[in-house]
C-alpha positions as CSV (number, residue, x, y, z in Angstrom):
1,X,-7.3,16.4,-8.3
2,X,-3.5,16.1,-7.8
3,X,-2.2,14.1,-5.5
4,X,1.3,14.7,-4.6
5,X,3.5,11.3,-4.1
6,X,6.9,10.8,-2.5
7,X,9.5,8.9,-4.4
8,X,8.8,6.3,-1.7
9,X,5.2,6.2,-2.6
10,X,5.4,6.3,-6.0
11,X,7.6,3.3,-5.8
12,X,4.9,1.7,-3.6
13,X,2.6,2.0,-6.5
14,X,4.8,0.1,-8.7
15,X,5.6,-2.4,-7.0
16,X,1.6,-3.2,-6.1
17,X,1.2,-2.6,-10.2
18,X,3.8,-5.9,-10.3
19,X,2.5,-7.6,-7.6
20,X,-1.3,-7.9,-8.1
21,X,-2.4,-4.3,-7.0
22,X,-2.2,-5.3,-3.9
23,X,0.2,-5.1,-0.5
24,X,-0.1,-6.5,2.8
25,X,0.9,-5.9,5.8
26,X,2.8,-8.2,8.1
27,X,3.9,-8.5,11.8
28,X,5.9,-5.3,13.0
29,X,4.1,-3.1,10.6
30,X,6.0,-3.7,7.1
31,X,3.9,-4.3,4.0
32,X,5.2,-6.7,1.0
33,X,3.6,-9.5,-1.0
34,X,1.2,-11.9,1.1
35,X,3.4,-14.7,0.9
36,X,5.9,-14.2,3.9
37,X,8.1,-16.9,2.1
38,X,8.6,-15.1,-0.4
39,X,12.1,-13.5,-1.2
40,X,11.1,-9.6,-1.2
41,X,12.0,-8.6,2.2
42,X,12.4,-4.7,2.0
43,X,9.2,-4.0,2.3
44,X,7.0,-0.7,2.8
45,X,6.2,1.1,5.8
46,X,2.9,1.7,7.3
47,X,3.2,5.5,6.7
48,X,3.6,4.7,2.9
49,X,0.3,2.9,2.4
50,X,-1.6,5.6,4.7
51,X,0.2,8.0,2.5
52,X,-1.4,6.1,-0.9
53,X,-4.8,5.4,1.2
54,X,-5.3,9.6,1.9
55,X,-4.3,10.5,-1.3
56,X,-7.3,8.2,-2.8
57,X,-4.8,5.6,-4.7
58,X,-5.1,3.0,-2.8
59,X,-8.0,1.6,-0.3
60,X,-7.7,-1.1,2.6
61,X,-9.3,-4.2,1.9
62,X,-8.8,-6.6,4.0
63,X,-8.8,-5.7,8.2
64,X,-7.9,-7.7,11.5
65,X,-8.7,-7.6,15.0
66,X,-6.0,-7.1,17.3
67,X,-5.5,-6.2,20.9
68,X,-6.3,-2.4,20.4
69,X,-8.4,-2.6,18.0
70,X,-8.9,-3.3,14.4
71,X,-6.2,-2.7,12.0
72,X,-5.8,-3.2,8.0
73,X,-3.9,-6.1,6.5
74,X,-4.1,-5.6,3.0
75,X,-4.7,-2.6,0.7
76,X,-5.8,-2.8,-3.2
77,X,-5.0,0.2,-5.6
78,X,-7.8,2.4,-6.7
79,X,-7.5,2.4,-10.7
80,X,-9.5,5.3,-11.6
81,X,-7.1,7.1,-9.5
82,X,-3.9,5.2,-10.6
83,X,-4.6,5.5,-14.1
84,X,-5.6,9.2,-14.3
85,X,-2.2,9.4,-12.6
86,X,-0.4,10.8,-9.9
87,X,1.6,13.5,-9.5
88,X,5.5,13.1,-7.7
89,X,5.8,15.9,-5.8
């Protein structure tokens, strides 16, 4: 199955590959490295990991509860669908 990434996404994916496979999301939607202290402050938005999680390359994990709802906080890649690849697009 191909599964078309944006530039964007596709440097999502690289970044999680350096980072522990992993991404979370912090207060006003932006996703980075758990550790808030930490220097990376650019960040991801929230449409880039729901881009990765309806493609099938990466899941959520981790979920809070919030005022409206539950919402995820952290999202793992997928390997069997990292590592067969996907297509920039």
């Amino acid at each position: 199955m191909d599964k078309k990434l944006s530039e964007t996404m596709q440097t999502c994916v690289n970044w999680m590959l350096m980072h522990g496979d992993s991404i979370h999301r912090h207060p006003g939607g932006f996703w980075w490295e758990q550790d808030p202290a930490s220097n990376y402050r650019s960040g991801f938005g929230t449409a880039t990991v729901q881009g990765l999680v309806s493609r099938g390359v990466a899941e959520y994990t981790e979920w809070q509860e919030g005022r409206n709802g539950r919402f995820p906080i952290k999202a793992m890649l997928r390997w069997r669908d990292v590592s067969a690849g996907a297509e920039r697009g």
